[in-house]
C-alpha positions in Angstrom: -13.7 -13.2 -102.3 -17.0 -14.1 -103.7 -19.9 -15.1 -102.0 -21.3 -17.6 -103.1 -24.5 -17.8 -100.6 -27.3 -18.8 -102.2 -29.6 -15.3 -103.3 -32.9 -15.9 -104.6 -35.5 -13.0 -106.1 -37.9 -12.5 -108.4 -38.2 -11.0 -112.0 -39.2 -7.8 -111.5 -42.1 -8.9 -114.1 -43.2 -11.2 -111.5 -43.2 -9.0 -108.5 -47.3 -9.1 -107.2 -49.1 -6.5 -108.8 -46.9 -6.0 -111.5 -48.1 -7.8 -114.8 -45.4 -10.7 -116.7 -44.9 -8.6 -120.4 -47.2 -10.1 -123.2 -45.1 -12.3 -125.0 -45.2 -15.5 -127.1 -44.9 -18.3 -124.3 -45.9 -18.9 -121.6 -45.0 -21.4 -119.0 -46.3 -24.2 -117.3 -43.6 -25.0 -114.9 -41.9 -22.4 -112.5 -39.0 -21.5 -114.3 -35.6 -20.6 -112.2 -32.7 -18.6 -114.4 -29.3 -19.7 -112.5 -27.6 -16.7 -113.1 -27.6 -12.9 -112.5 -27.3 -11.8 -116.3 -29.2 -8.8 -116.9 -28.6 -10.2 -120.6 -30.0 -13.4 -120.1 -32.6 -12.1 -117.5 -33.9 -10.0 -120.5 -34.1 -12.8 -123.1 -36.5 -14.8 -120.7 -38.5 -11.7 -119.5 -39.3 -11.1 -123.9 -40.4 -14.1 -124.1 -43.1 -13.6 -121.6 -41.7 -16.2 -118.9 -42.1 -15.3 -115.5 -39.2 -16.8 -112.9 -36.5 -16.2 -110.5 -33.2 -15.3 -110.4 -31.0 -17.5 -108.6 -28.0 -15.5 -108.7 -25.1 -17.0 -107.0 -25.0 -20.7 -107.5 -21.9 -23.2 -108.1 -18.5 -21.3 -108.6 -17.3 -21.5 -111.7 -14.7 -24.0 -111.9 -11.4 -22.9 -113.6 -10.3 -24.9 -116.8 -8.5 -27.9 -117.4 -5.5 -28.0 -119.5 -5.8 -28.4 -123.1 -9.9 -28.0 -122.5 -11.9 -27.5 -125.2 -13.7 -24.0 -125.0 -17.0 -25.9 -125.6 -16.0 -28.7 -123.3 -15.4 -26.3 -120.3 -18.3 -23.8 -121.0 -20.8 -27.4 -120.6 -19.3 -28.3 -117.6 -19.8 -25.4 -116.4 -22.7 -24.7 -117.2 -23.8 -28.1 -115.8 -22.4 -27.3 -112.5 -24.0 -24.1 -111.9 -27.6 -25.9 -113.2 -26.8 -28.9 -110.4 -26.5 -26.7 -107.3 -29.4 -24.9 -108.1 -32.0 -27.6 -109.3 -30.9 -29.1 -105.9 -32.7 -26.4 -103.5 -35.5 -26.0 -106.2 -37.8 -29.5 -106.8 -40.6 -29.2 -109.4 -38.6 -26.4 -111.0 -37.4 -26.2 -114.3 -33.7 -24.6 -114.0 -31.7 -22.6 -116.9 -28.2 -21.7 -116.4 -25.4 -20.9 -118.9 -22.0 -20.2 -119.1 -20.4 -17.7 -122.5 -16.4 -18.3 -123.3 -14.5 -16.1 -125.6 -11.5 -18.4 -127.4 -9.3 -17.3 -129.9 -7.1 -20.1 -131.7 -8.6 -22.8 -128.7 -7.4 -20.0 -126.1 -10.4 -19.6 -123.5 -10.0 -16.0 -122.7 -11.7 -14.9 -119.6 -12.9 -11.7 -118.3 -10.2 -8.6 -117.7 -8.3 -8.2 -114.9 -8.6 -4.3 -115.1 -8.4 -1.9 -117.9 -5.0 -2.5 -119.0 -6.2 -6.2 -119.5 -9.2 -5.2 -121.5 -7.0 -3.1 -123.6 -4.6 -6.3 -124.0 -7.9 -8.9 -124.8 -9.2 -6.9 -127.2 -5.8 -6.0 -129.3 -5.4 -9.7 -129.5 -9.1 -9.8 -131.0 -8.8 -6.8 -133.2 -8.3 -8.0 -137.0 -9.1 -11.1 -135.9 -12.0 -13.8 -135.8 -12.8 -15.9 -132.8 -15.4 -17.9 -131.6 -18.1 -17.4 -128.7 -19.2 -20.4 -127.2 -22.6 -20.1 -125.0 -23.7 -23.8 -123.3 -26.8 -23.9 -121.6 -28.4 -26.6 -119.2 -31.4 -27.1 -118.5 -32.1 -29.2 -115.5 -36.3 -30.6 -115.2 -38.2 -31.2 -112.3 -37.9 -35.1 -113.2 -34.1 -35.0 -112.0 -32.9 -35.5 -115.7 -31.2 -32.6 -117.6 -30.3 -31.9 -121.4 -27.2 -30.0 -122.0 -26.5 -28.0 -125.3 -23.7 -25.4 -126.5 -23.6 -23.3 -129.6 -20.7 -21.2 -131.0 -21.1 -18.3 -133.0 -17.8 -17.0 -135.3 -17.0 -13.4 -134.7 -14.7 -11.0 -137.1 -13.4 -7.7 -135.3 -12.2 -5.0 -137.6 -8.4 -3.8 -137.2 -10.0 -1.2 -134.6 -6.7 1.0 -133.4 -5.4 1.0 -129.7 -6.3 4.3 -129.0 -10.3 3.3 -129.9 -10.0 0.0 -127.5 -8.4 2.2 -125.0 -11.2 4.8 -125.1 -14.0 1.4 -125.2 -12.5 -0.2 -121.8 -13.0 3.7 -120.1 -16.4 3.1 -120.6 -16.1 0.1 -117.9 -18.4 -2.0 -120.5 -15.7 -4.6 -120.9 -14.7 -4.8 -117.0 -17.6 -8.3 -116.8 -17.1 -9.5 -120.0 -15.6 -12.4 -121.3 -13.7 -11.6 -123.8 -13.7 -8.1 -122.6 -16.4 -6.7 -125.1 -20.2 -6.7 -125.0 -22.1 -6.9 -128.5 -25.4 -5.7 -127.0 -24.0 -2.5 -126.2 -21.3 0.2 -126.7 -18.9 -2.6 -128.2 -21.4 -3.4 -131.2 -18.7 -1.2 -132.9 -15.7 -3.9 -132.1 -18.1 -6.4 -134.8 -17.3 -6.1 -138.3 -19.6 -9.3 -138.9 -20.5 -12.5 -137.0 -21.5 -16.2 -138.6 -24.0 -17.4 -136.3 -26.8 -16.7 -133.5 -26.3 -13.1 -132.2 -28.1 -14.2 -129.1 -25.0 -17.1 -128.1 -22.7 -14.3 -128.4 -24.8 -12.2 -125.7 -24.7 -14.8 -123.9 -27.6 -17.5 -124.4 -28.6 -19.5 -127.4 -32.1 -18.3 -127.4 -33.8 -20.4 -130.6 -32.3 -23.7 -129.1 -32.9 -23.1 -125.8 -37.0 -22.6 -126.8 -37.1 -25.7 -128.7 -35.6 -27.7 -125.8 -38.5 -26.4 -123.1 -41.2 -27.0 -126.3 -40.2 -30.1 -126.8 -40.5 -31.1 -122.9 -43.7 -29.4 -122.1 -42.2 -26.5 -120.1 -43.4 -23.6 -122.3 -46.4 -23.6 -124.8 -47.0 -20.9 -127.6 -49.2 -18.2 -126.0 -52.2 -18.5 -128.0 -52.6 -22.3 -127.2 
């Protein structure tokens, strides 16, 4: 069972005594990341925003028949922003949700190994879509919700290579059952779209959005 208790911690950037990175932002509203990506924790920490993890929010709610990939990754996306912007007034809360689908098929993450193997034969020789949706809840009560879908093509890669990838226990968190960012790189013949949706955040819109409501400024302002 998970538990979904409320855990709250700083960056490690923002830990006292230890300084936020240089980067090209900064912010002028505490920022809160509603999730416990390491991916997504490192796209905010390059950008030189300091904030805390809020880790286990909302569940995530299961699909709805027929859903759209994009529809369900909003929603969920939305949910997990509500529950946290709710404990945190004055904060400016991030959370996001990442869907695999393949012909409309959401594909979560594996069951085991076996089920990796499975996910990614289906993806192999293939092109699918990730779909990353992001919300972004201010501190006025309003929120702005946005997804983005990147198209990837997978070589033919042989069962005895996917089989050798899901030892490596990459895959076992992934929806989708492969990570881009890291060992599975190899999976990725090519990719139409932002590289950073399909690690799990649609960095370039999601920067816009907080420029465009005063919650970061350029670091040389």
């Amino acid at each position: 069972m998970t538990d979904h208790t409320p855990q709250t911690q700083p960056y490690p950037a923002d830990i006292p005594g230890v300084a936020t990175p240089a980067g090209p932002f900064r912010a002028l509203l505490p920022v809160v990341l509603a999730s416990g990506s390491p991916r997504r924790r490192e796209f905010l920490h390059s950008l030189g925003l300091p904030f805390e993890v809020y880790g286990n929010g909302a569940a995530e709610p299961e699909p709805r028949p027929s859903e759209a990939p994009s529809a369900y990754a909003r929603r969920a996306a939305a949910a997990k922003a509500a529950s946290v912007a709710a404990t945190r007034p004055g904060c400016v809360v991030i959370a996001a949700d990442t869907v695999v689908a393949l012909h409309g098929e959401i594909m979560g993450k594996p069951r085991d190994r076996m089920d990796a193997v499975r996910m990614l034969s289906r993806l192999a020789g293939h092109t699918h879509d990730v779909v990353s949706a992001c919300c972004v809840a201010l501190p006025d009560g309003s929120s702005e919700i946005f997804h983005a879908v990147t198209r990837v093509t997978m070589w033919d890669v042989p069962t005895t290579a996917l089989a050798a990838y899901a030892a490596t226990g990459e895959p076992d968190d992934k929806a989708g059952a492969y990570g881009i960012q890291g060992v599975g790189a190899f999976l990725v013949e090519s990719i139409a779209g932002s590289w950073s949706n399909v690690v799990g955040l649609p960095v370039a819109e999601l920067v816009r959005l907080l420029l465009h409501h005063g919650c970061i400024e350029p670091a040389g302002e």
